[in-house]
MDTraj code that builds the backbone (N, CA, C; nanometers):
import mdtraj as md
import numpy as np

residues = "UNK UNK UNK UNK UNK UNK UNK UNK UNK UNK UNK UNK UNK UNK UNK UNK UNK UNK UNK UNK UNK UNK UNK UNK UNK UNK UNK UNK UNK UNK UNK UNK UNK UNK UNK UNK UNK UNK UNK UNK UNK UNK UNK UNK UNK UNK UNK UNK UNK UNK UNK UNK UNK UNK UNK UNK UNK UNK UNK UNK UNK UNK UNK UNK UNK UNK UNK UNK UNK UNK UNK UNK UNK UNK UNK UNK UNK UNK UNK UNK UNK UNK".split()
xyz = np.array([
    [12.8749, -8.6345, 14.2853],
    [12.8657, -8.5683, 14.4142],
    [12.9868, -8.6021, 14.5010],
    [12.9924, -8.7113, 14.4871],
    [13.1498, -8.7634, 14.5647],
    [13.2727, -8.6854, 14.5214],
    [13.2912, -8.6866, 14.3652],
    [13.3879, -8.5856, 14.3228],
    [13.3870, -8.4289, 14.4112],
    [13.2837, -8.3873, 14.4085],
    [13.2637, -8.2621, 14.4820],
    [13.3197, -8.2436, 14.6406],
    [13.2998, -8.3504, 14.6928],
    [13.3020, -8.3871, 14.8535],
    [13.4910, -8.4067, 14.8300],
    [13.5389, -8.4666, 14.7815],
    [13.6444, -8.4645, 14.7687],
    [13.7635, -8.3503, 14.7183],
    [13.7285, -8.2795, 14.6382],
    [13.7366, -8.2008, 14.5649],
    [13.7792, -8.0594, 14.7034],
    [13.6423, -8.0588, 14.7595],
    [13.6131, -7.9900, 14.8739],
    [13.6951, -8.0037, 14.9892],
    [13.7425, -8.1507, 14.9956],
    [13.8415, -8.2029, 15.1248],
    [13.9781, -8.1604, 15.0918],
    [14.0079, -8.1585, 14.9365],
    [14.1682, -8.1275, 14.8935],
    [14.1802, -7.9975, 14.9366],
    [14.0746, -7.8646, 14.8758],
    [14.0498, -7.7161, 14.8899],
    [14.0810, -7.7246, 15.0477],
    [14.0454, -7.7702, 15.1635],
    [14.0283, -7.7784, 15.2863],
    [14.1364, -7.7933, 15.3475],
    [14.2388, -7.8693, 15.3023],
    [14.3851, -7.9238, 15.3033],
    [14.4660, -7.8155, 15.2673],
    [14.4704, -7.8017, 15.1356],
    [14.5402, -7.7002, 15.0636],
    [14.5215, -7.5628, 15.1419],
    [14.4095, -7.5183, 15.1873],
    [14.3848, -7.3994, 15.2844],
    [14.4493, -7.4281, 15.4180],
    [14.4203, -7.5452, 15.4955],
    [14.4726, -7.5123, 15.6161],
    [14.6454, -7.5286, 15.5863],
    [14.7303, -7.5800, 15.5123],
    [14.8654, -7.6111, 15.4341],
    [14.8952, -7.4844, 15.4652],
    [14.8342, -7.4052, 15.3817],
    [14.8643, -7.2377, 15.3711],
    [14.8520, -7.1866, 15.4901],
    [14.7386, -7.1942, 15.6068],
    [14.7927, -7.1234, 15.6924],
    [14.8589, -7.1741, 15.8261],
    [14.8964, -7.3212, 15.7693],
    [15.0150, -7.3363, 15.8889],
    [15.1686, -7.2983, 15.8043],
    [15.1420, -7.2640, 15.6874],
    [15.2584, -7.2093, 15.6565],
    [15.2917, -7.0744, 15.6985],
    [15.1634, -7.0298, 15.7326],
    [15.2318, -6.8723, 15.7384],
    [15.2487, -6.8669, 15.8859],
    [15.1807, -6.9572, 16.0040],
    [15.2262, -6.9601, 16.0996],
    [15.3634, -6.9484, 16.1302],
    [15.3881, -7.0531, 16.0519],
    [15.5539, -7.1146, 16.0413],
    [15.5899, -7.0189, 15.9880],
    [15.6396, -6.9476, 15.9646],
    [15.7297, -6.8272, 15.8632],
    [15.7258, -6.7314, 15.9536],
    [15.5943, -6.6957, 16.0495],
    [15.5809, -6.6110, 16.1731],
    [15.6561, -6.6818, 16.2882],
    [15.6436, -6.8003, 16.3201],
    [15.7087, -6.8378, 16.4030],
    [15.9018, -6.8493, 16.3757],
    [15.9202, -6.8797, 16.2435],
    [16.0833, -6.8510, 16.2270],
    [16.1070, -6.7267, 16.2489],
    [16.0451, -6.6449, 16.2073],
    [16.1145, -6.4896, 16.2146],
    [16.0767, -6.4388, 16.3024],
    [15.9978, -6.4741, 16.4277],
    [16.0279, -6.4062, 16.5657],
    [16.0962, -6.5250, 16.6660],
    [16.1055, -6.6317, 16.5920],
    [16.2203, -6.6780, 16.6703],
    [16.2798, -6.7852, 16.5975],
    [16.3495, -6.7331, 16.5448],
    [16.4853, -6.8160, 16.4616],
    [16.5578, -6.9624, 16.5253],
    [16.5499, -6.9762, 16.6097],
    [16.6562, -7.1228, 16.6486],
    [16.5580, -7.2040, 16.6381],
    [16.3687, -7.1452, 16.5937],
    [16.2975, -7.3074, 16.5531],
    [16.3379, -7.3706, 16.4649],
    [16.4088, -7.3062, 16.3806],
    [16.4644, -7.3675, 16.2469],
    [16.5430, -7.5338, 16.3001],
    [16.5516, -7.5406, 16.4013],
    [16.6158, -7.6158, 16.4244],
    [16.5803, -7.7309, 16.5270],
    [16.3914, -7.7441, 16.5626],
    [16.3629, -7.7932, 16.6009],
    [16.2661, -7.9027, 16.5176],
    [16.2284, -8.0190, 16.6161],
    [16.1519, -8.1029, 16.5630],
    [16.0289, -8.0484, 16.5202],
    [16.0098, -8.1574, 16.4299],
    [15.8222, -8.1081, 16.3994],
    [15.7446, -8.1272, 16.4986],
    [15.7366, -8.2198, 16.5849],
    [15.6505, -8.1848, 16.6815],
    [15.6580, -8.0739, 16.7642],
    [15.7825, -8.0375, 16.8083],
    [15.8345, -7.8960, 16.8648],
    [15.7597, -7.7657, 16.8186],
    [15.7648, -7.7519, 16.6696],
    [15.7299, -7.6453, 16.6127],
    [15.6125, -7.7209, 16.6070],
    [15.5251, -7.7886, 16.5407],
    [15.3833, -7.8375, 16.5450],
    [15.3119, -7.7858, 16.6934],
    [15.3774, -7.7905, 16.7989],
    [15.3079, -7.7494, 16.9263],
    [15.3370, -7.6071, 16.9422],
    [15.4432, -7.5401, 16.8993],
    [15.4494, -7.3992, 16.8761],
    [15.3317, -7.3351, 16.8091],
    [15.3369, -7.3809, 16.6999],
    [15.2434, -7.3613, 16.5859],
    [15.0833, -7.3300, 16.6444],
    [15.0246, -7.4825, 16.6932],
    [14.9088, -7.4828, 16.7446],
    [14.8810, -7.3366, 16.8712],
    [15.0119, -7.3148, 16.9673],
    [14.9817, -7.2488, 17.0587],
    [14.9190, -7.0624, 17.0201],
    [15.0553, -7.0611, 16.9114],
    [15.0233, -6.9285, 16.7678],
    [14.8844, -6.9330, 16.7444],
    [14.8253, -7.0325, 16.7195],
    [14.6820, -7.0154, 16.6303],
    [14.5937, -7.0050, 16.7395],
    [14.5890, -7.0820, 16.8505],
    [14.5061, -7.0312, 16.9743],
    [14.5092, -6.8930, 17.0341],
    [14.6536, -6.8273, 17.0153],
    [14.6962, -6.6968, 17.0644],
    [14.5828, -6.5962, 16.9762],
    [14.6303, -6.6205, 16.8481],
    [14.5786, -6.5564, 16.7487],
    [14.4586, -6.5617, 16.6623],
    [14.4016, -6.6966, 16.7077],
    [14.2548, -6.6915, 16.6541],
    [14.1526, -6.5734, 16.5793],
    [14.1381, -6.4918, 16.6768],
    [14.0603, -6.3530, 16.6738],
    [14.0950, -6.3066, 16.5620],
    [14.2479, -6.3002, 16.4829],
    [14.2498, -6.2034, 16.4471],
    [14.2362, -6.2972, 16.3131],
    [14.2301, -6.3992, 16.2899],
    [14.1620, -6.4939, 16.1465],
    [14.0431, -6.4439, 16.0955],
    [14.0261, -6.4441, 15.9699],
    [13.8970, -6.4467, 15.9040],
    [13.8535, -6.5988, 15.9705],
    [13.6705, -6.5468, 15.9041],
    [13.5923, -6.6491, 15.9915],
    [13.5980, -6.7925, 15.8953],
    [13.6509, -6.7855, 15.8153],
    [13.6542, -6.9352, 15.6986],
    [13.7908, -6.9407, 15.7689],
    [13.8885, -6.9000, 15.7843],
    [14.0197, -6.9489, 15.8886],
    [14.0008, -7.0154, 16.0342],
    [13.9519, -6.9119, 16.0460],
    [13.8880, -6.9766, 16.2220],
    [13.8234, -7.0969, 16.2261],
    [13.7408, -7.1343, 16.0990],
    [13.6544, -7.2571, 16.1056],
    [13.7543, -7.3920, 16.0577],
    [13.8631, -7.2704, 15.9759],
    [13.9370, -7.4216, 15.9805],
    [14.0841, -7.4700, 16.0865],
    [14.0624, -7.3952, 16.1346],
    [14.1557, -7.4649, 16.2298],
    [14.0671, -7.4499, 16.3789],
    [13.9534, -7.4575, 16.4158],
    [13.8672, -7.4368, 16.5313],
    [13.9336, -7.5780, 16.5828],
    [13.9067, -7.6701, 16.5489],
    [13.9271, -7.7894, 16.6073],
    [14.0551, -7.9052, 16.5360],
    [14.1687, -7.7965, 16.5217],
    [14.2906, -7.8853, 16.4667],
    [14.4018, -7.9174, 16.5444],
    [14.4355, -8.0046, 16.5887],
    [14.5532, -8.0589, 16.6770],
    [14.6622, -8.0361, 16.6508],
    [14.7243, -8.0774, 16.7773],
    [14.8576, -8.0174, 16.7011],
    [14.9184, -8.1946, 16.6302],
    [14.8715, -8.2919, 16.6087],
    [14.8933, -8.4470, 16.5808],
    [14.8878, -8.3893, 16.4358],
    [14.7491, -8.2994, 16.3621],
    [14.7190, -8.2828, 16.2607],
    [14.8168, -8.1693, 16.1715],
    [14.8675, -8.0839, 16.2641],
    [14.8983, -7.9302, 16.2310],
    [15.0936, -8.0394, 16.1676],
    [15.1157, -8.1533, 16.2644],
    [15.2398, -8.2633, 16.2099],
    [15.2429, -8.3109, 16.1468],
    [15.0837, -8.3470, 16.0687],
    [15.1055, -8.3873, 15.9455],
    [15.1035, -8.3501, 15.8532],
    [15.0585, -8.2091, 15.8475],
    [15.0364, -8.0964, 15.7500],
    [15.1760, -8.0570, 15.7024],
    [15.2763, -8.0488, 15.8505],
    [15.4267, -7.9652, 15.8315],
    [15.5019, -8.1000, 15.7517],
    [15.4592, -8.1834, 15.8310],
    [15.5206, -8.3427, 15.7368],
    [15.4697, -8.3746, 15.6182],
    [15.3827, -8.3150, 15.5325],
    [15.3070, -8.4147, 15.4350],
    [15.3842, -8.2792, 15.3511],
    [15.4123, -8.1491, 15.4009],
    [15.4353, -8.0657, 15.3044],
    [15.6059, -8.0742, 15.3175],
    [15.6834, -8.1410, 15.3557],
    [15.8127, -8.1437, 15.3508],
    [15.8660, -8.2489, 15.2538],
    [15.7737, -8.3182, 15.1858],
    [15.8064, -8.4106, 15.0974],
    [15.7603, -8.4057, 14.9615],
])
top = md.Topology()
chain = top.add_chain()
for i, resn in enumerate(residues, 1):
    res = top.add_residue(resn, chain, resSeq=i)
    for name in ("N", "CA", "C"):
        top.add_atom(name, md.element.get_by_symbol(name[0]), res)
traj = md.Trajectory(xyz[None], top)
């Protein structure tokens, strides 16, 4: 059962990964000089995108970023840069 619970936490990771990636790819290409900011910079960009845009998430999206920080959304952009 633990395997499962875990298993479940990676799927959970790996999903929200994906859609702060596509944040990020939305946020470079309507504005290009983020390329050149810090992660927290874009991490607080990021978060503000997903509050903007909530609504228009499926409801398994919405649930996963309902309550994600932008502390968390930094470690996501950081854990996936390495």
């Amino acid at each position: 059962m633990t395997q499962n619970n875990t298993t479940t936490e990676e799927n959970k990771s790996d999903e929200k990964r994906k859609l702060i990636n596509r944040f990020l790819m939305r946020l470079t290409k309507e504005q290009p000089q983020m390329y050149y900011a810090t992660t927290s910079e874009i991490s607080r960009s990021i978060h503000t995108m997903i509050k903007e845009h909530t609504n228009r998430l499926s409801v398994e999206e919405q649930a996963l970023v309902r309550r994600m920080t932008i502390e968390e959304i930094e470690g996501l952009l950081g854990f996936h840069a390495r």
